[in-house]
C-alpha positions in Angstrom: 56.4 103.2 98.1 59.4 101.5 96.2 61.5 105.0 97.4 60.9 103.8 100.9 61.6 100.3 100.8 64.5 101.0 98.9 65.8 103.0 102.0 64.9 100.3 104.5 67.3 98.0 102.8 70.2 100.0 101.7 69.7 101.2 105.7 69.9 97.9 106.9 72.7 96.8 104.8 75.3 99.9 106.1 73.5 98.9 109.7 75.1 95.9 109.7 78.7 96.9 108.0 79.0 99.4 111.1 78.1 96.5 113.5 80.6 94.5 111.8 83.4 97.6 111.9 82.5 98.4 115.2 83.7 94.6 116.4 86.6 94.3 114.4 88.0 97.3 115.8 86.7 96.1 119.1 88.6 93.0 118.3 91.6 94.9 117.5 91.6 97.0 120.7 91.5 93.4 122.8 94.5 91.6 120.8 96.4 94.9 120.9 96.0 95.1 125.0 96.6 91.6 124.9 99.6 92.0 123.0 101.2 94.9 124.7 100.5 92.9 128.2 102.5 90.1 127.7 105.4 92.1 125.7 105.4 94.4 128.9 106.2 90.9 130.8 108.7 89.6 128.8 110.4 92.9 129.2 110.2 92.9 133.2 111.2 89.0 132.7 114.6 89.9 130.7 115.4 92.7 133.2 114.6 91.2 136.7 117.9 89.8 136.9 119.7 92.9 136.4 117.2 94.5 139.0 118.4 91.5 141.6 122.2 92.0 141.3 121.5 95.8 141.7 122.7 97.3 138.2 119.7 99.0 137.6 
């Protein structure tokens, strides 16, 4: 009996550290898109002049 309830405990407590890991790297995947979205515009910012005056 204490065999078993030791299990259900140590169980719960690496069910929740994957839970945790699985949103921080959710977290992570959201400011990296973020992140490479608005670099991506600053990039297309910098160059539209060149693209206007036809050196492109």
């Amino acid at each position: 009996m204490e065999q078993q309830a030791t299990e259900r405990r140590n169980d719960g407590g690496s069910s929740k550290k994957s839970i945790l890991l699985a949103v921080v790297l959710a977290l992570a995947a959201v400011v990296y898109a973020v992140s490479r979205v608005m670099q991506d515009r600053a990039y297309d910012e910098k160059w539209s002049d060149y693209d206007e005056c036809g050196l492109s």
